[in-house]
N, C-alpha and C positions, 0 to 999 in steps of 0.2 A: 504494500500500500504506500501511496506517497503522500504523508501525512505531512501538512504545511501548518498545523496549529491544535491546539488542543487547550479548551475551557475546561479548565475543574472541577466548576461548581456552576448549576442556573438553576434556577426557579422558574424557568419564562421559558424555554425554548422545549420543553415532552412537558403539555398538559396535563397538572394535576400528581407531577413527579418531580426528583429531585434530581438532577442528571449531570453527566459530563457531556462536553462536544467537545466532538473528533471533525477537524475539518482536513476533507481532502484535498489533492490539485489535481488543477484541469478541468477543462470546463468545454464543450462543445457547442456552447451560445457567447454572444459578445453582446449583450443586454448593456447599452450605453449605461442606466442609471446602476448597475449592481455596485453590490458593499461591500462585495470583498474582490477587487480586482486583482490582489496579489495573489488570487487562487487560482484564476482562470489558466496559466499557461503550465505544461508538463513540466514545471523547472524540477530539476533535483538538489537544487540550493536551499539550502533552511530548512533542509526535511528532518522530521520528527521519526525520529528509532520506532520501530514496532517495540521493541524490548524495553523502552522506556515506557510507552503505552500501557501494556498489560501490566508492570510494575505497577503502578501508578493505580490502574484499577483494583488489583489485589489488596490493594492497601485500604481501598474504599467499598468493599467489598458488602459491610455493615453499612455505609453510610450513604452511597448511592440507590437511588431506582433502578437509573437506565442508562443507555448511552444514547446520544445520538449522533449519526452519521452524516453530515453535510457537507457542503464544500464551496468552490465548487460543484464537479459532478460526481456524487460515490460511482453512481454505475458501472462510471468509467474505467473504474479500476478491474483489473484481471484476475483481482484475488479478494474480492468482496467478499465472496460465498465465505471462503475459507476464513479470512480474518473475523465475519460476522458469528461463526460457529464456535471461533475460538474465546470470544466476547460473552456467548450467550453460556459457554461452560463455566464462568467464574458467575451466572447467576441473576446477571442483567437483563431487564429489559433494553428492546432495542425497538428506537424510531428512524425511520429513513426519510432525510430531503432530498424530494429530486424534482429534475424536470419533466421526466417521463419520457425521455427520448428511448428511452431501452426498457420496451414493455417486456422481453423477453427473460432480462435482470429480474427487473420486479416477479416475476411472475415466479422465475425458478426459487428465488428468496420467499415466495410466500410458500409456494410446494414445498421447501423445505422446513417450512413454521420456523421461520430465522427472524421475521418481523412480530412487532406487537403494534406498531405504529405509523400510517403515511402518512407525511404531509407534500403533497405535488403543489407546484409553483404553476398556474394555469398564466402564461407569458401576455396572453390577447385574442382576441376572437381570432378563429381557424385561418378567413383570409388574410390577417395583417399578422399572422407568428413570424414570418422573412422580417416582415418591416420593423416588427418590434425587437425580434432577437437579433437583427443584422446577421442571420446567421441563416443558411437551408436546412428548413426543416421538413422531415416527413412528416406533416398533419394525419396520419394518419395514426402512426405509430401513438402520437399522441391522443386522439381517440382511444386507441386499444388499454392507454393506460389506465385512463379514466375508468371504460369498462370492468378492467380488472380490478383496478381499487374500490368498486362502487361493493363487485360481487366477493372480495375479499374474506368477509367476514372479521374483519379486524376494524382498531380505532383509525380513522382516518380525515385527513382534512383537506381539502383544495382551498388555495390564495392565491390572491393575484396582490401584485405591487401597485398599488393609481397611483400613475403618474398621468395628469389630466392632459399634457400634451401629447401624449401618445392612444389614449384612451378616451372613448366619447363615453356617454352615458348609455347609450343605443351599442355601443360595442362592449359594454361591460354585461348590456343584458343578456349581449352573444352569448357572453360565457358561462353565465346561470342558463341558458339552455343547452348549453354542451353539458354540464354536470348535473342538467338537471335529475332529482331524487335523488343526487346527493344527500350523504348526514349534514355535513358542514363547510360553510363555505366563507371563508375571512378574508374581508378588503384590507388590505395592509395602507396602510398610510405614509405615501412617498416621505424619508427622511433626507435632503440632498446632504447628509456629513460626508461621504465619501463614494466616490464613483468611477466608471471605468474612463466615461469620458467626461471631462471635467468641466464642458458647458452644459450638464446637467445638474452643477451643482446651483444654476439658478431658474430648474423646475422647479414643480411646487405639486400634491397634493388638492386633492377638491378639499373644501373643507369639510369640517364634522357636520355642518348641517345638507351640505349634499352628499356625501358618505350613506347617510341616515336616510333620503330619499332614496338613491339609490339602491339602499339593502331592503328597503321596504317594498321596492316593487320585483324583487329576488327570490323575496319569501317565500311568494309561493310558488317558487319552483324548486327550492332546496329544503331541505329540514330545518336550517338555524345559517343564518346570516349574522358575522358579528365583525364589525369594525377594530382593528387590533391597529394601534399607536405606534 
C-alpha cells in the first residue's frame, strides 16, 4: 500500500465510531476543488511503513472502533484486499472512501465481508462527471457502484462536495435521482482551505439556507438528506 498519511484519532470521519484514517496515494480524478492534492499522484516520497501502520493499531487495539480507508483513491491500490484482511484480524471495523470508479474492488471487498462501511463521493450528475473531474470517466462503472452499494447490505452513505460553480440546483437533483432509494445522502459544504487548483480557493458553497432547499426537494427521493459543514 502506498500510504501518504495517517490520523490517529477522529470522531467525524466513521459515523457514530471512534477511528483512525489511513490515507492513501493516487488518485485517478483531478477534481480542481479536492483537499488533499498531495494525495492524488503515485509518488513514493513521504510514504508511511505498513509496519509502522499495524504497530500503531495494535497498540489501539482497546481504544479504536474502526479504521478508515481514504485517500486519494484506496481502490487503486493492488493490495487492498490483503492489507484490508490484515486490518480486520486485529479486530477493527473498517469504512471505505471512494469514488466508485472500480465497482469490481468494491464488490470483491464486500464478497469478502472486509467492509462495514461506504461512503462514495457522487462527483456530478452522469453528463458533467468529465467536466467536473477533468478526468475520463466510465459513467457507467459508476452506476454499477451505486447499484452495488444501494444492494450491499451494509452502512452506507453517498456525498457530493457543492461547489455552486460547478453544480446547478437542477444538477444536484440529477444526482438524488441517480441514488435514488438511497439510505443517505450528505451535501458537503465546499470549504476553499486547500485545493488542487488554487483559483478554486475563491469558490464558495450555496449557502445553509439553499443547502436546506435543496435537501428538501431530495427527500423524497433518498431516505435522509443531511447537510454536513
Amino acid at each position: 500500500m502506498l500510504i501518504g498519511g495517517l490520523q490517529r484519532f477522529s470522531l467525524i470521519d466513521y459515523p457514530g465510531k471512534i477511528s483512525a484514517v489511513i490515507f492513501t496515494k493516487g488518485c485517478n480524478f483531478r477534481c480542481p476543488y479536492c483537499h488533499n492534492p498531495e494525495l492524488i499522484e503515485f509518488s513514493k516520497e513521504t510514504l508511511i511503513e505498513e509496519s509502522f501502520v499495524f504497530s500503531f493499531l495494535k497498540e489501539r487495539q482497546e481504544k479504536l472502533d474502526g479504521v478508515v480507508l481514504t485517500g486519494g483513491e484506496p481502490t487503486l491500490q493492488s493490495d487492498i484486499i490483503e492489507f484490508i484482511k490484515e486490518i480486520k484480524k486485529l479486530g477493527f471495523l473498517i469504512k471505505l472512501d471512494t469514488n466508485g470508479s472500480y465497482p469490481e474492488i468494491i464488490e470483491e471487498l464486500l464478497k469478502e465481508r472486509l467492509l462495514d462501511y461506504i461512503a462514495m463521493d457522487i462527483k456530478a450528475n452522469l453528463g458533467k462527471y468529465n467536466e467536473v473531474t477533468c478526468s475520463n470517466v466510465d459513467t457507467e462503472k459508476i452506476k454499477r457502484s451505486v447499484d452495488i452499494i444501494i444492494a450491499s447490505g451494509i452502512d452506507y452513505e453517498f456525498r457530493t462536495t457543492i461547489v455552486k460553480s460547478q453544480l446547478s440546483k437542477d444538477d444536484i437533483l440529477k444526482i438524488g435521482k441517480l441514488i435514488k432509494s438511497a439510505k443517505t445522502y450528505v451535501l458537503q459544504e465546499f470549504k476553499p482551505s486547500k485545493t488542487l487548483d488554487p483559483s478554486f480557493l475563491k469558490e464558495e458553497s450555496y449557502s445553509r439556507e439553499e443547502l436546506e432547499e435543496i435537501a428538501s426537494t431530495i427527500k423524497r427521493l433518498v431516505g435522509r438528506v443531511i447537510i454536513r459543514s
